[in-house]
N, C-alpha and C positions, 0 to 999 in steps of 0.2 A: 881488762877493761871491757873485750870487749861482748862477755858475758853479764856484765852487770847491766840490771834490771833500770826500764825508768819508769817512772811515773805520771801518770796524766796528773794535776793535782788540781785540778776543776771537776775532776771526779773524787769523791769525800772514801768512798773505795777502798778505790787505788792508793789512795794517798794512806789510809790507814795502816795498808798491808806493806806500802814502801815505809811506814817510818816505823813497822813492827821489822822487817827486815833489818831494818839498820839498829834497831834497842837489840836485838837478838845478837848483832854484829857485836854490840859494844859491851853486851854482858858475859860474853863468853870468858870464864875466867877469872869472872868475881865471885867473891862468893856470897853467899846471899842475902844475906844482913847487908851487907854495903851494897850490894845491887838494888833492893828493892829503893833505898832511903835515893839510890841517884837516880832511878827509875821516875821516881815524884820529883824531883827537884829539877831533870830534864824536863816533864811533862807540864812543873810553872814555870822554866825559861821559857817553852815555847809557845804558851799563852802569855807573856810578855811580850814576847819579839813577836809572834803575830799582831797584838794591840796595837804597839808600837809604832811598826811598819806600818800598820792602813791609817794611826793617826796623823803621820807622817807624809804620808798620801795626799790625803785629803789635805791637807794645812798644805801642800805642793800645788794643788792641783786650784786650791782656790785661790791661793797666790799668782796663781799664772796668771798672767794677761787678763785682769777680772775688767777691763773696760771691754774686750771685743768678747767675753763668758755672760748672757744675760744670767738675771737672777733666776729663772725657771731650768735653762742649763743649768747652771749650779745648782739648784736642787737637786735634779735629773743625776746627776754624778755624786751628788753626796749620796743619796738614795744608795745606789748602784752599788758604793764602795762600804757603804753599811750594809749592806744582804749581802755581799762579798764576804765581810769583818764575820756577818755570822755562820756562816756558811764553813769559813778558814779554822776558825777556833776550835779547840782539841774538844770536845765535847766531852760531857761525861759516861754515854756511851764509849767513845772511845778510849777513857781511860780504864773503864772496865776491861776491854778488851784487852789491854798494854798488861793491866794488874792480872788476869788469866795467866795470860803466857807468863809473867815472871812466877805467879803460884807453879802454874806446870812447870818449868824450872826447876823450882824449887823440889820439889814432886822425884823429880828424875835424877837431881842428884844426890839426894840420901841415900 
C-alpha cells in the first residue's frame, strides 16, 4: 500500500496516467479481444458515473437551504460545477490515449 501511487485529480494529467495505471492493472491477463470490448465499456461507466455524480451535486447543492443561497450564488455554483462536469469527463483525447496502450498490448503479446 504503501507504494501505491495517488492522484491529484483536479489535474486532468494526473488523473489520466492514474486511471491508465489502474486499466493496465486490470487487463493484465486478459486476452485481448475481451480486454479491448471492457476497456470501452469501463470508459462509458465512467462518463456515466461522472455525469451522474455532478448532476447529483448540483440537484444537492441547490436543494440545500435555497432561502439563505441567493439566486446569483446559485448561479455562481451551478457555473462552477459545469466547468468542473467538463473538465471531469473522459474526453476523447483521452480515450485515445486508454485505446494506444491497450493496441501496445496488444502489440506485445503476439
Amino acid at each position: 500500500m504503501s507504494d501505491e501511487k495517488f492522484a491529484d485529480f483536479g489535474d486532468e494529467e494526473s488523473r489520466i496516467n492514474y486511471l491508465n495505471a489502474k486499466f493496465d492493472d486490470l487487463l493484465q491477463g486478459i486476452n485481448n479481444l475481451y480486454g479491448k470490448e471492457l476497456m470501452e465499456e469501463l470508459l462509458r461507466r465512467l462518463e456515466k458515473t461522472i455525469s451522474t455524480f455532478h448532476q447529483d451535486v448540483k440537484s444537492l447543492i441547490v436543494g440545500l437551504q435555497p432561502d439563505k443561497i441567493s439566486g446569483q450564488e446559485s448561479k455562481i455554483i451551478s457555473h462552477q460545477l459545469e466547468s468542473k462536469q467538463v473538465a471531469a469527463e473522459v474526453s476523447p483525447a483521452s480515450q485515445a490515449v486508454v485505446q494506444e496502450e491497450v493496441n501496445n498490448d496488444s502489440r506485445v503479446s503476439e
